[in-house]
LUMMIMI-47120 format. One line per 5 residues: number of its first residue (from 1); their letters; for each residue x, y, z of N, C-alpha, C. Coordinates in Angstrom, 3 decimals, padded with zeros to 6 digits. Layout:
REM residues N
NUM) a) X:Y:Z:X:Y:Z:X:Y:Z ~ ...
//
This chain:
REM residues 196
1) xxxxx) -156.345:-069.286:055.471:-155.655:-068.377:056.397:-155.430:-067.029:055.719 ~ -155.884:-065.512:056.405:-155.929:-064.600:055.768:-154.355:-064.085:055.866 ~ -153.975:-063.084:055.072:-152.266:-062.641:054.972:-151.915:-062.485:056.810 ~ -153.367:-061.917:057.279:-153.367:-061.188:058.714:-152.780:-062.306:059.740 ~ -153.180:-063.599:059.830:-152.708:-065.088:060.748:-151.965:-065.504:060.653
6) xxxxx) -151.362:-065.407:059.037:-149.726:-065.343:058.452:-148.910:-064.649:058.816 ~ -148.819:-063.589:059.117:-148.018:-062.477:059.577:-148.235:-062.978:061.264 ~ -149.144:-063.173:061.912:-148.739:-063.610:063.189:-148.745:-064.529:063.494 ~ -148.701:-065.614:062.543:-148.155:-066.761:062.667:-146.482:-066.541:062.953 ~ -145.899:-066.141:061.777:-144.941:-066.341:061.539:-144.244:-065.083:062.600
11) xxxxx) -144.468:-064.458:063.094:-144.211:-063.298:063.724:-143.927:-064.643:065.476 ~ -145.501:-065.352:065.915:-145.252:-066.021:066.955:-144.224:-066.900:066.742 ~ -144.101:-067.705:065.802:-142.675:-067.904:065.107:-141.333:-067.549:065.389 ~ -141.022:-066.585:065.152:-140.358:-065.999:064.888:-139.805:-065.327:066.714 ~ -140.746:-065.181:067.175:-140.724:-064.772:068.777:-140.533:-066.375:069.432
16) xxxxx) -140.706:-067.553:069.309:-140.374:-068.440:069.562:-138.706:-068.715:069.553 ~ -138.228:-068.575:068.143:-137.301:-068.942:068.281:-136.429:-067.947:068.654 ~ -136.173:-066.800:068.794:-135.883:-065.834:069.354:-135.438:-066.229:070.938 ~ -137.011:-066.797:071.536:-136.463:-066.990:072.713:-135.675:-068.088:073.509 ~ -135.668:-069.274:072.036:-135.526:-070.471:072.197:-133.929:-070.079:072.608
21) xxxxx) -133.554:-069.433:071.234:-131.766:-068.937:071.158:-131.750:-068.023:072.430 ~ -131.962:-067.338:073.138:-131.415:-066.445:073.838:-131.396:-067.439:075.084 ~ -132.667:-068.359:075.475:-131.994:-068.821:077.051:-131.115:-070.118:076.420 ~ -131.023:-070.743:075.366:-129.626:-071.094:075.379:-128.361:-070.487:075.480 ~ -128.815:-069.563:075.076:-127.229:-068.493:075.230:-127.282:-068.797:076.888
26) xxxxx) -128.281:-068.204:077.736:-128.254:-067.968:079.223:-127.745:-069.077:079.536 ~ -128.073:-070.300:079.268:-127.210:-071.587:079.789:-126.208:-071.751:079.448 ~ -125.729:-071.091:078.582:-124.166:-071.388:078.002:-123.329:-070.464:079.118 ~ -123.728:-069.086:079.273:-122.974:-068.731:079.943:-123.350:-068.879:081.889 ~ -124.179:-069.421:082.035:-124.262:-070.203:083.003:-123.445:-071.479:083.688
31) xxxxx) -123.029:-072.108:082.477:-121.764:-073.266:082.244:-120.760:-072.795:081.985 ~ -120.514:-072.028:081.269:-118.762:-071.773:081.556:-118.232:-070.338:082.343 ~ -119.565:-069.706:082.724:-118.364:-068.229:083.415:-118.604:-068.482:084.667 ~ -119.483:-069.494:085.109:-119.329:-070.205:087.178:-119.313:-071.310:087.113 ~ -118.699:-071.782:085.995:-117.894:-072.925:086.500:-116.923:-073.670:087.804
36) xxxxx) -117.232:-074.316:088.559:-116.258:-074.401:089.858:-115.141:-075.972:089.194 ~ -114.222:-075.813:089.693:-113.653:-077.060:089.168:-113.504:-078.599:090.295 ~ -114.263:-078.002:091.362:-114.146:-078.799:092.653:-115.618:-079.461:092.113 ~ -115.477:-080.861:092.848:-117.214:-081.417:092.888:-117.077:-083.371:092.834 ~ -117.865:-083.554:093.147:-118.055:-085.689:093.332:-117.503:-085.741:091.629
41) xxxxx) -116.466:-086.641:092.178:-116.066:-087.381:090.639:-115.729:-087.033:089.906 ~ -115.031:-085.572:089.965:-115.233:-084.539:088.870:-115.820:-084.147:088.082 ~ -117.528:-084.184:088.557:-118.554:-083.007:087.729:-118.218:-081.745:088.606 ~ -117.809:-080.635:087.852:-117.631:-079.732:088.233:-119.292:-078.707:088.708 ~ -119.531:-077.682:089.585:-120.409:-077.086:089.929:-120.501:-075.815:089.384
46) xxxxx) -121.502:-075.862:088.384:-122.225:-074.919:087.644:-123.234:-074.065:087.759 ~ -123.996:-073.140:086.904:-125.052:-072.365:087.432:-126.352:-072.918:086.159 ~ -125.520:-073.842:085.534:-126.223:-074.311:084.298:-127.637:-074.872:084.720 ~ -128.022:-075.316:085.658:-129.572:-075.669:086.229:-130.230:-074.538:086.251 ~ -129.727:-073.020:086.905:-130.618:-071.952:087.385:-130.944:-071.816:085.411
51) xxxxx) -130.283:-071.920:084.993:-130.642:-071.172:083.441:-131.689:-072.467:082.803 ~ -131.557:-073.806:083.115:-132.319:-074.604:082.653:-133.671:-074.671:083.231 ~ -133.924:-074.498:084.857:-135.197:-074.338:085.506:-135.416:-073.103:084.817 ~ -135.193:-072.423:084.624:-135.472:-070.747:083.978:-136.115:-070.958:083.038 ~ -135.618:-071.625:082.277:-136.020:-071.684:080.516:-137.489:-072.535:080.650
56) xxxxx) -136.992:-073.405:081.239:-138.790:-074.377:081.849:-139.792:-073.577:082.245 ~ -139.392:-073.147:083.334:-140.430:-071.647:084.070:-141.015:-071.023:083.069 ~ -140.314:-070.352:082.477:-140.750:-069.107:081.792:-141.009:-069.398:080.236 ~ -140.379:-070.340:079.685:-140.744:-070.701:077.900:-141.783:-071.867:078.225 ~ -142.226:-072.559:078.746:-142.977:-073.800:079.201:-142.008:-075.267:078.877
61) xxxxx) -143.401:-075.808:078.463:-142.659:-077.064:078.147:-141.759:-077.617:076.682 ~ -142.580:-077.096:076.131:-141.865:-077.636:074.662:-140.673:-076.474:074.261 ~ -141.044:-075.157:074.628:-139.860:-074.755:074.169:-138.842:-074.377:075.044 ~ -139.031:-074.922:076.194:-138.116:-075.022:077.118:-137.406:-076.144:077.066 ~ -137.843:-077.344:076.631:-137.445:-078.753:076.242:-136.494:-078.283:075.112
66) xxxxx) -136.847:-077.676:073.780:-136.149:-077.425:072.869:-134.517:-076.426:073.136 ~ -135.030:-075.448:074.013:-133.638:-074.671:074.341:-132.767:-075.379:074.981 ~ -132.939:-076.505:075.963:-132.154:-076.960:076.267:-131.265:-077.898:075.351 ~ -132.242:-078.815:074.499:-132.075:-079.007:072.855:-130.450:-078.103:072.167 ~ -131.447:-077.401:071.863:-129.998:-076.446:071.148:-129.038:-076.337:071.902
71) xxxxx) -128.984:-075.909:073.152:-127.601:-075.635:073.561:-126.402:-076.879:073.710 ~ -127.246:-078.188:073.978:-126.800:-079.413:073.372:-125.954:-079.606:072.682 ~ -127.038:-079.162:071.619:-126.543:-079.399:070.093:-125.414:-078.584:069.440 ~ -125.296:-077.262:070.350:-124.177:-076.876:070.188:-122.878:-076.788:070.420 ~ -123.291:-077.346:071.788:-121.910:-077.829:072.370:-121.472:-078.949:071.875
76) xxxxx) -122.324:-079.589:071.955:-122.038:-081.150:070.424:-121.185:-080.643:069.628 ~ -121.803:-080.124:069.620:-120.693:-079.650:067.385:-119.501:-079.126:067.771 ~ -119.086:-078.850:069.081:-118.009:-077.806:068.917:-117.615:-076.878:069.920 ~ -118.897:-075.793:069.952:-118.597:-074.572:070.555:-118.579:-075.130:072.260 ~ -117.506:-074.259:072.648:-116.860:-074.692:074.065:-117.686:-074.302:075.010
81) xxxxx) -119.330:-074.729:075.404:-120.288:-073.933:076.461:-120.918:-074.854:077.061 ~ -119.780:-076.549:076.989:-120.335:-077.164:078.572:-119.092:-076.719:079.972 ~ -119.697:-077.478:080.884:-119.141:-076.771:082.214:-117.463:-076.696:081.761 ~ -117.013:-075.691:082.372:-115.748:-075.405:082.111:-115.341:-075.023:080.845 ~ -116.149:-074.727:079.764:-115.631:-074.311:078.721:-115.359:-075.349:078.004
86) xxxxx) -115.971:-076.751:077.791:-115.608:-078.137:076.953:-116.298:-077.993:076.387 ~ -116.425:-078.954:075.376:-117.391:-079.282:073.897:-116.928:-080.233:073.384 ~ -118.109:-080.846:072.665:-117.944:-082.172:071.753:-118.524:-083.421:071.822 ~ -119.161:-084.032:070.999:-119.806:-085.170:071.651:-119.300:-086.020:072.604 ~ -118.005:-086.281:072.701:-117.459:-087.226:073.903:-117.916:-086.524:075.273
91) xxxxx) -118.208:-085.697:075.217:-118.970:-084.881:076.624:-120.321:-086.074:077.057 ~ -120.879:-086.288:076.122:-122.161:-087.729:076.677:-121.600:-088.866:077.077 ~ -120.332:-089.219:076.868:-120.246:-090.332:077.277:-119.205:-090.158:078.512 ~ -119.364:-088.819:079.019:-117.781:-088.661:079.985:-118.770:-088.592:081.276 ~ -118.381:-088.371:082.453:-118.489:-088.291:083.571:-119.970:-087.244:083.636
96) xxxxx) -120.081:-086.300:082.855:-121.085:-085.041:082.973:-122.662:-086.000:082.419 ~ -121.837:-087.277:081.394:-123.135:-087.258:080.613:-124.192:-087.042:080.769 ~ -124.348:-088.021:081.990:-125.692:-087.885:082.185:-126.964:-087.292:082.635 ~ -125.842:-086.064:083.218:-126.535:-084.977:083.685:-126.652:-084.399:082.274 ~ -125.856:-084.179:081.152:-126.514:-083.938:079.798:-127.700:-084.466:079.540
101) xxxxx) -128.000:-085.608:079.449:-129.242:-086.120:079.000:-130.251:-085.988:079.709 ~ -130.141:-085.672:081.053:-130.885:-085.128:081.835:-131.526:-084.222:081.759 ~ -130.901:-082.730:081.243:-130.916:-081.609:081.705:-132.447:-081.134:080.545 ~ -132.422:-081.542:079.104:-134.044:-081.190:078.954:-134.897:-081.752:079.255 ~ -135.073:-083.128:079.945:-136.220:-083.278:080.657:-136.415:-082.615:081.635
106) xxxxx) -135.527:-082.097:082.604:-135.824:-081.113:083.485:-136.541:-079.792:083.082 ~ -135.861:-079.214:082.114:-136.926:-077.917:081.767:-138.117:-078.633:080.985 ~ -138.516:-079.574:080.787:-139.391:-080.020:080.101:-140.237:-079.913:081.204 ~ -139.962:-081.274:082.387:-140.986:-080.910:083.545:-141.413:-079.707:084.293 ~ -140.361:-078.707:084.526:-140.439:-077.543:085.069:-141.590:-076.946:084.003
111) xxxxx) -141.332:-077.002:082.714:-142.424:-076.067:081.951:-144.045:-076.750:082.381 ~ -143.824:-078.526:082.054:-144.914:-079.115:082.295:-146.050:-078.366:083.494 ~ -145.415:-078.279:084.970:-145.901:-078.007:085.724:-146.404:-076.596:085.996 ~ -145.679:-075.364:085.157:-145.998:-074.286:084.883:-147.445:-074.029:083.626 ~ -147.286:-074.949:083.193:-148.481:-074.641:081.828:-149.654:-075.579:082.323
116) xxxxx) -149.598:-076.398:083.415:-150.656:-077.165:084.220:-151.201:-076.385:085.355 ~ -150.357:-075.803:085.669:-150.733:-073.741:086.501:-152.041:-073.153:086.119 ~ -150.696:-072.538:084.009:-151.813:-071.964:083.453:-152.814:-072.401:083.450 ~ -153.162:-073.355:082.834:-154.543:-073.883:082.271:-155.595:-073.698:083.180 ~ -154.748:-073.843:084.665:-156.243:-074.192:085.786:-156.419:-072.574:085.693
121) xxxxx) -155.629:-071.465:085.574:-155.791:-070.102:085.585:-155.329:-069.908:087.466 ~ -154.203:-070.818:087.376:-153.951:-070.283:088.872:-152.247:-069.658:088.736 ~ -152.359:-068.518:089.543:-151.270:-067.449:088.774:-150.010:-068.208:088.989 ~ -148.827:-068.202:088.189:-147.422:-068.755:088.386:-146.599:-068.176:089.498 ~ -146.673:-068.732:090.655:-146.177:-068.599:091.490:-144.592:-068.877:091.477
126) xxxxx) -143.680:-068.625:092.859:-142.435:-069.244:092.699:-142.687:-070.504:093.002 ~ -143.998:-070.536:094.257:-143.961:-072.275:094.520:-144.680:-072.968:093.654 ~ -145.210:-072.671:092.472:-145.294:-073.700:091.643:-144.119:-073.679:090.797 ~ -143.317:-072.824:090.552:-142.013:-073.310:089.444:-141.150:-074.763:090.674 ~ -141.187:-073.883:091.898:-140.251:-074.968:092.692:-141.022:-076.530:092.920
131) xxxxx) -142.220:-076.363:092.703:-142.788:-078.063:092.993:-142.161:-078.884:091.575 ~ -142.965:-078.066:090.493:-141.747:-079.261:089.331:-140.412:-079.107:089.396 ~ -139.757:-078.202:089.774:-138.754:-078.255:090.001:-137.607:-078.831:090.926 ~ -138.505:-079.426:092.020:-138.206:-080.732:092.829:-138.125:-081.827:092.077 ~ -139.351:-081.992:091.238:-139.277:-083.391:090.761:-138.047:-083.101:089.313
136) xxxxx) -138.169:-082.324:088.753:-137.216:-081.925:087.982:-135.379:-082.576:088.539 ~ -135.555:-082.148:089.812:-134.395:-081.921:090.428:-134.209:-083.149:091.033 ~ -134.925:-083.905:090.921:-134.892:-085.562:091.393:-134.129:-086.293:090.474 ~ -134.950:-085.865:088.912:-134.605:-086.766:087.731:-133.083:-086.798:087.435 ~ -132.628:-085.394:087.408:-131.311:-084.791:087.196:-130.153:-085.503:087.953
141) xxxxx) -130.643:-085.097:089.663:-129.852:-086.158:090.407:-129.659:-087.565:089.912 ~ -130.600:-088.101:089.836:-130.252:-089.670:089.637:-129.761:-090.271:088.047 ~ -130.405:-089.674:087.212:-129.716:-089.921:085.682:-128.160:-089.445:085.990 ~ -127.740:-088.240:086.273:-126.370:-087.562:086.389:-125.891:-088.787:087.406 ~ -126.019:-089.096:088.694:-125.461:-090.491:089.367:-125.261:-091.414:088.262
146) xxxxx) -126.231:-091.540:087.881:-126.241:-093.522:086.941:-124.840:-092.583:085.775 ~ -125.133:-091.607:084.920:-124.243:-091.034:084.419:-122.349:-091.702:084.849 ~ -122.376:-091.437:086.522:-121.197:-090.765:086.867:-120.776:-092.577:087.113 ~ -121.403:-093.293:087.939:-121.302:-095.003:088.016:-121.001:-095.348:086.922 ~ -121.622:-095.186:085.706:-121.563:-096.080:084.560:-119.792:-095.833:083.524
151) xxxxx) -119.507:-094.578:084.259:-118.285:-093.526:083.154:-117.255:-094.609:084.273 ~ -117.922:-094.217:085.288:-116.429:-094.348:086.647:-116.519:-095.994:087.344 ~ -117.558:-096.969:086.495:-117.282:-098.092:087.159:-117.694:-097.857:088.589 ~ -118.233:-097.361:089.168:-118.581:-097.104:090.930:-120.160:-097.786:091.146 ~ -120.020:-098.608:092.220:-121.674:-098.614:092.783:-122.106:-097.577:092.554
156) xxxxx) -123.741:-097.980:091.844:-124.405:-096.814:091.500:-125.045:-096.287:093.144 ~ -125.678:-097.467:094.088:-126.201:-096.699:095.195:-125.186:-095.671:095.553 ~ -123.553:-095.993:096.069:-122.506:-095.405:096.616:-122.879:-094.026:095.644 ~ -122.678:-093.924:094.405:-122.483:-093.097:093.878:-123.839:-092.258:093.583 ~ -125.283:-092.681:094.049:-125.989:-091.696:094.093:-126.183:-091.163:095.273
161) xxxxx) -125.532:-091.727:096.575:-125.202:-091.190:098.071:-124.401:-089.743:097.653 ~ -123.196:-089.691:097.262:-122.205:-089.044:097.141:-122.572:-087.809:096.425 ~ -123.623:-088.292:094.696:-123.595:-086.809:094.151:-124.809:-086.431:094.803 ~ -125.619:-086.661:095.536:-126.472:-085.762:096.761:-125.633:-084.711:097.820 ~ -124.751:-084.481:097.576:-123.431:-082.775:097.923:-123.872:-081.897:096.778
166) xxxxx) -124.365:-082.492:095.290:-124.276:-081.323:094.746:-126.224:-080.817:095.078 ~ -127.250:-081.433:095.341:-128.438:-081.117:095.750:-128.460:-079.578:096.216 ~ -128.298:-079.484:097.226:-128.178:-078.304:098.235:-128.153:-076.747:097.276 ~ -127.279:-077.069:096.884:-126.654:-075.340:095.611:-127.840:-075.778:094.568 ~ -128.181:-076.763:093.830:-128.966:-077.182:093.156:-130.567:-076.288:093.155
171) xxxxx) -130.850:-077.075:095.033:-132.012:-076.012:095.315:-131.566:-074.955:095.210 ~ -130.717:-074.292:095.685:-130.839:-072.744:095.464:-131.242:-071.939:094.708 ~ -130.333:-073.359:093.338:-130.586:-072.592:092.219:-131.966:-072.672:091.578 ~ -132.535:-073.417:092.043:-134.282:-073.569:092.005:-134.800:-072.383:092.352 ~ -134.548:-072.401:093.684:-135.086:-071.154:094.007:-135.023:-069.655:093.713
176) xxxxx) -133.615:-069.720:092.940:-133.887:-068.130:092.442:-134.514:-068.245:090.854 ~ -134.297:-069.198:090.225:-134.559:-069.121:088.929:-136.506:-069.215:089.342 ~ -137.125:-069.796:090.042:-138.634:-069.385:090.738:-138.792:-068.106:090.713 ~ -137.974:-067.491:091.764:-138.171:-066.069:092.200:-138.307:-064.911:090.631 ~ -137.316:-065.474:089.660:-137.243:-064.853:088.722:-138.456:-065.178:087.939
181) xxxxx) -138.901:-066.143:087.550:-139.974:-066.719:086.696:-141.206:-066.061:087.175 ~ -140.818:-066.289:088.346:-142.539:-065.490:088.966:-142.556:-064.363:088.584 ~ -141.854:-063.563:088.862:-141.939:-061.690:088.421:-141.667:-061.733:086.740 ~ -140.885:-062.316:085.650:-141.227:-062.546:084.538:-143.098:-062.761:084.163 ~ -143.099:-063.842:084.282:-144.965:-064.331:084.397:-145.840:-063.122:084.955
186) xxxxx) -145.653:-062.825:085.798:-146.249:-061.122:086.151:-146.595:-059.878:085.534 ~ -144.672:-059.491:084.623:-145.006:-058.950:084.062:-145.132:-059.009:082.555 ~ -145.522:-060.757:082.014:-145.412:-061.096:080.660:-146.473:-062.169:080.949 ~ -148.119:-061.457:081.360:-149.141:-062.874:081.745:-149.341:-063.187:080.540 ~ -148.962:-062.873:078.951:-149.726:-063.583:078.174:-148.277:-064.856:077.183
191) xxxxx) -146.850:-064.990:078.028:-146.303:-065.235:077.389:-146.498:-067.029:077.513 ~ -147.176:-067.678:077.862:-147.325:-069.052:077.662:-148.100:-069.165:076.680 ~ -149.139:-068.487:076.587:-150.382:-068.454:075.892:-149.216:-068.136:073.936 ~ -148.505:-067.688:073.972:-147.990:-067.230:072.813:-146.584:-068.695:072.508 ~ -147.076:-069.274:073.049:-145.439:-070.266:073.052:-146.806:-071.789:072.708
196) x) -147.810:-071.521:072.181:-148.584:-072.348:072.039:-149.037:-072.671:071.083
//
């Protein structure tokens, strides 16, 4: 490897993690500054999906998988940037969990279906961020249910009836974090290709 592949190695590097940290930041403050305190069971209603379909959309799969990763991991340790301003590992085993454990396979699939776009060379549309982002938005629902049954003792059917109220805002938030990804991808066509 000449000094020249080194330097942009480490440069793509370096622009990786860059972006890895910044849309965790976006999900952090996605979770605690619209936070709602109303919602099934007390998961409160967040904007923390629009920043997680986002990060999928637009970083792809793996490092969209990873940002969601970190912000995890940070709220793990400490810093107060799950919904409402909480933190700490007892957050996985509380009522939210499982929408925690959820939430990077979702940008994982969302990226999946965006970098299965690229490859065919068919341009990133909003309706391709929103098709994985359905199925994205499937997984979320039902892990976050089994989540909320398993914390609260509740029939899981009953209780995946019930958190289908939070769906609705969910799509929305699909849909703008699309709208955004698409005009990102537009005007950044070579940024998958660099996250590779």
């Amino acid at each position: 490897m000449t000094s020249t592949d080194s330097s942009r190695a480490t440069t793509v590097s370096t622009t990786d993690l860059a972006l890895i940290a910044t849309f965790a930041a976006l999900i952090a403050v996605c979770a605690v500054s619209a936070a709602l305190p109303f919602g099934v069971n007390g998961v409160p209603v967040t904007l923390q999906l629009f920043g997680i379909f986002l990060a999928g959309a637009v970083l792809g799969a793996k490092r969209g998988f990873f940002t969601v990763v970190l912000y995890l991991v940070v709220g793990a340790a400490g810093l107060p940037i799950f919904a409402g301003g909480s933190s700490g590992i007892a957050q996985f085993s509380g009522v939210t969990g499982g929408y925690l454990f959820a939430f990077p396979f979702a940008a994982l699939i969302v990226g999946l279906a965006v970098e299965r776009a690229h490859r065919r060379n068919v341009a990133i549309t909003a309706g391709v961020v929103v098709v994985g982002g359905l199925v994205a938005e499937t997984v979320v629902w039902l892990v976050g249910a089994t989540g909320i049954s398993l914390y609260a003792d509740t029939p899981l059917w009953a209780t995946i009836k019930s958190s289908f109220a939070y769906v609705p805002a969910d799509l929305a938030k699909l849909a703008a974090a699309a709208v955004v990804a698409a005009a990102v991808h537009r005007a950044f066509p070579a940024l998958l290709t660099r996250g590779r």
